[in-house]
N, C-alpha and C positions, 0 to 999 in steps of 0.2 A: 602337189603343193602342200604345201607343211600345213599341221592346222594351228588357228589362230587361240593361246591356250593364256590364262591368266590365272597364278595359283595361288589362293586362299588361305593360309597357312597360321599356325601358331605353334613353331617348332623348337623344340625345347631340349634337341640331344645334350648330351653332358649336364644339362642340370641335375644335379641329385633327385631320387624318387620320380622322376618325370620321363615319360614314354619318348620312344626313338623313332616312331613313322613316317611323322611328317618329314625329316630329312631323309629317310629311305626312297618315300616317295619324290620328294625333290632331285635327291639326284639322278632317280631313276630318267623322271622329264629331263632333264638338264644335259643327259647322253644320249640325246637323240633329238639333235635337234634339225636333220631331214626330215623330221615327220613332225614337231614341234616347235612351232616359233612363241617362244615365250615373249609374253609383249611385256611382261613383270611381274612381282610377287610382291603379293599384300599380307601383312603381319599384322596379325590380331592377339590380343590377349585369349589366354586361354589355359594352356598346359604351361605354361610360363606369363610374367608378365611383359605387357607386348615392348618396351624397352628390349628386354630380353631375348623375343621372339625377332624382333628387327635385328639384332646384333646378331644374333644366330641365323636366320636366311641371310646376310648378308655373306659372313661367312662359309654359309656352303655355297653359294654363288663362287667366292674365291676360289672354294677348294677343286668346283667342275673345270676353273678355267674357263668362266661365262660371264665373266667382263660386261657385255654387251646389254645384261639384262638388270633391270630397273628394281629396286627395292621399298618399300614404300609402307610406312610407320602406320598403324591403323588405330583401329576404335579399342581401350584398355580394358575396357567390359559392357556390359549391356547396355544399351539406352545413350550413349556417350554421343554427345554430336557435333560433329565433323572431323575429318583426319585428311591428310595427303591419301591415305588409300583409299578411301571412300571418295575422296573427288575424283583419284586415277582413273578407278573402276569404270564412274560415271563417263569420265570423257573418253576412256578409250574405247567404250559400247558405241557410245551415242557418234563417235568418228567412225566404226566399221558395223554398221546394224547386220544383223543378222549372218556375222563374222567369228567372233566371241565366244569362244569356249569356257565358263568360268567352274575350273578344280578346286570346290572349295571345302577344304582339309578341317578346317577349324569353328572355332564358334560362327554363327553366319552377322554378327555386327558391322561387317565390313558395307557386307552385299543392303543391311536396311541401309547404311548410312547412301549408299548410293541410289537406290532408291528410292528417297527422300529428296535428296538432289536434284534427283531427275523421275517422276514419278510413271517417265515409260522404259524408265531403264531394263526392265524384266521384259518388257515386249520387244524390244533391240537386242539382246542378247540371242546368241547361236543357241543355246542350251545351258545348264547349269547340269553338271556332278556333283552332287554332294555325299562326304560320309556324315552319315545322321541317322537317328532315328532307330527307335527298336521296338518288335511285334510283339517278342515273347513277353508273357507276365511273370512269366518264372525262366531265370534264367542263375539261380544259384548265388544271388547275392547278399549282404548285407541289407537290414532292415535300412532305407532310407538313403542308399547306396542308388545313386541314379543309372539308370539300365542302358543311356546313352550319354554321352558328356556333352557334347559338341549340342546337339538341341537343347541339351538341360542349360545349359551355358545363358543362350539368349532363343527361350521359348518367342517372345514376341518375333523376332528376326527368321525363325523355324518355321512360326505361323506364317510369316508374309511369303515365305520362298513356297513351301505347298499353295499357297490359294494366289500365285502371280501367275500369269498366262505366256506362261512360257515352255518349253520344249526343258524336262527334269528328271534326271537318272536320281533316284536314291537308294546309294549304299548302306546297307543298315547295319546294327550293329549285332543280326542273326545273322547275314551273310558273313561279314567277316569273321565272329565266331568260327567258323568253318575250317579256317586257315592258322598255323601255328608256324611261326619259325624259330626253329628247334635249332639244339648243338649242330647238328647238320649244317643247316644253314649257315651259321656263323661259322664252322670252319671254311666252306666254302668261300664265304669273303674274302678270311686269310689267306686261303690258298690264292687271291687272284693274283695278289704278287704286286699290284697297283696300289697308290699313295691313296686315292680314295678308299678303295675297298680295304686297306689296314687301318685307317683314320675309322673309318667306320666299324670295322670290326672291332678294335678298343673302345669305344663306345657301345655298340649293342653288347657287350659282353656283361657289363656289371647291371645291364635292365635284363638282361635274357634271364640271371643267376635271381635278381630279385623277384621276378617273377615265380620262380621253379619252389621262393620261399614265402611269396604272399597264404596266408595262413587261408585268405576269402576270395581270390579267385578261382574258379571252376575249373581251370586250366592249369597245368602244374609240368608240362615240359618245355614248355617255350612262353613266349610273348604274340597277341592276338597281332597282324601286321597288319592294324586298319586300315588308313591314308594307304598302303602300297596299295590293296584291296582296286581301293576308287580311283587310284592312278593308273595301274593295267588295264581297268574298263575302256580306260580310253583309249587303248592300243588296241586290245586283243577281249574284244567285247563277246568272239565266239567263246572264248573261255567260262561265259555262263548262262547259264537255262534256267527254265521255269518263270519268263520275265514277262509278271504282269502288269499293266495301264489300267491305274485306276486314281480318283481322288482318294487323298491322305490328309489326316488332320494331325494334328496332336490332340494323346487321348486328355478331355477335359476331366478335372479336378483340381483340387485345393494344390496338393503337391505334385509339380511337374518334374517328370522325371529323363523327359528324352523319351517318351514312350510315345508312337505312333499309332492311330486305327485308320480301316476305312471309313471314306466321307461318301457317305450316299445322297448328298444335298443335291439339288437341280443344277445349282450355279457350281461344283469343285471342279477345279482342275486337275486334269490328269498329270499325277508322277509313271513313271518305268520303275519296277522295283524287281531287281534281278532276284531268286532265289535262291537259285545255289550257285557254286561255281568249282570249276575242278582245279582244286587248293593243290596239290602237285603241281600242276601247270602253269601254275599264278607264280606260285615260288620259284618255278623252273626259269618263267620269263622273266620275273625279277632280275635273278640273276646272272644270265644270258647278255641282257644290258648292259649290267655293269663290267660284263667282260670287255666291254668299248672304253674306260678308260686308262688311259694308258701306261703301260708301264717304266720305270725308273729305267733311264738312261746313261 
């Protein structure tokens, strides 16, 4: 039986200076939908603004040939309250309790707004995936440069998902570091010969290239492929090790940066926090998938 998946998202491919994952990851779900039943996709402000982010999931919806699946306008930035995706979220948990897989890619404003709605919305839910969060304190940045986006984005929303009693994968932004997709990669795309994998490939091309000239990130052959990262967890979870359960907080201070510790309080609730993962593999089954759409006729 497929699983029951709802994806988080603030994807922004083609805007200028703006990261290409989340559609990676989108379409990746979007080709496979015998093991995926996407019930819809929630757009949140974040790497674009969520006008933006809505117009763009819509459109890769179009581009899978995934008609069937549901788009839904969300919270524009922190603290923002109420949206069509913050009430979705709410009513499609609270219609399949302990059904609900929620992939959530982006700022997590979506998830407080439902939440909020419904304040056993986290206890109904199957589990949450999230990419968030980061351990390292030195990870080669800019002074004031946040070490994770997606939690720096909306710290309050980051706090309520670690301390909710709910079953929580997080993908952090030490695991994903791990994984790079390089010229490799992207010709691979090209090669697949399919309308999505060249729509895609002309797009990762001019992030891949920015990257290789960012003067301050640590990385300088490829682009880190975050969102893919936390989208193959949920496929192909043997792909990674070292996966510890423990409480997590955000580490406290004046400025919040996306940085995560452990919470050894009585009352934390446990996250899964994978360690590592075999970053060949990840990229292999990326694009393994995307060999499922199909080619021009």
């Amino acid at each position: 039986m497929a699983e029951k998946i709802i994806i988080d998202t603030d994807p922004a491919v083609g805007v200028p200076l703006r990261d290409v994952d989340d559609a990676l990851a989108i379409l990746y779900l979007l080709a496979l939908p015998d093991e995926f039943e996407v019930l819809g996709i929630t757009a949140v402000g974040g790497n674009a603004p969520v006008p933006s982010a809505y117009a763009k999931a819509r459109g890769l919806v179009g581009l899978a040939r995934r008609g069937d699946v549901p788009v839904y306008k969300g919270a524009a930035k922190a603290g923002c309250e109420g949206s069509a995706a913050g009430s979705f979220l709410a009513r499609a948990v609270d219609e399949r309790p302990g059904e609900v897989t929620v992939l959530a890619i982006g700022p997590l404003s979506n998830l407080r707004q439902a939440s909020l709605l419904d304040p056993e919305f986290y206890s109904k839910v199957k589990r949450v995936v999230a990419m968030g969060g980061a351990l390292a304190r030195e990870v080669n940045l800019p002074l004031l440069f946040p070490l994770e986006f997606n939690f720096f984005k909306d710290p309050d929303a980051a706090e309520g998902l670690l301390a909710a009693p709910c079953e929580k994968v997080i993908i952090t932004g030490d695991l994903c570091r791990q994984a790079l997709f390089t010229r490799r990669e992207l010709e691979a795309l090209f090669g697949l010969g399919s309308a999505v994998g060249t729509w895609l490939a002309y797009r990762v091309r001019p992030w891949l290239r920015l990257n290789q000239l960012f003067p301050f990130v640590p990385w300088k052959e490829g682009f880190v492929p975050w969102d893919v990262v936390a989208a193959v967890y949920l496929r192909r979870p043997g792909l990674f090790a070292d996966i510890e359960t423990k409480g997590m907080r955000l580490r406290p201070g004046r400025l919040r940066t996306g940085a995560i510790e452990p919470d050894a309080s009585r009352d934390a609730m446990p996250a899964t926090l994978p360690a590592r993962q075999d970053a060949d593999a990840m990229l292999s089954e990326f694009l393994e998938v995307m060999v499922r759409y199909p080619l021009p006729t």
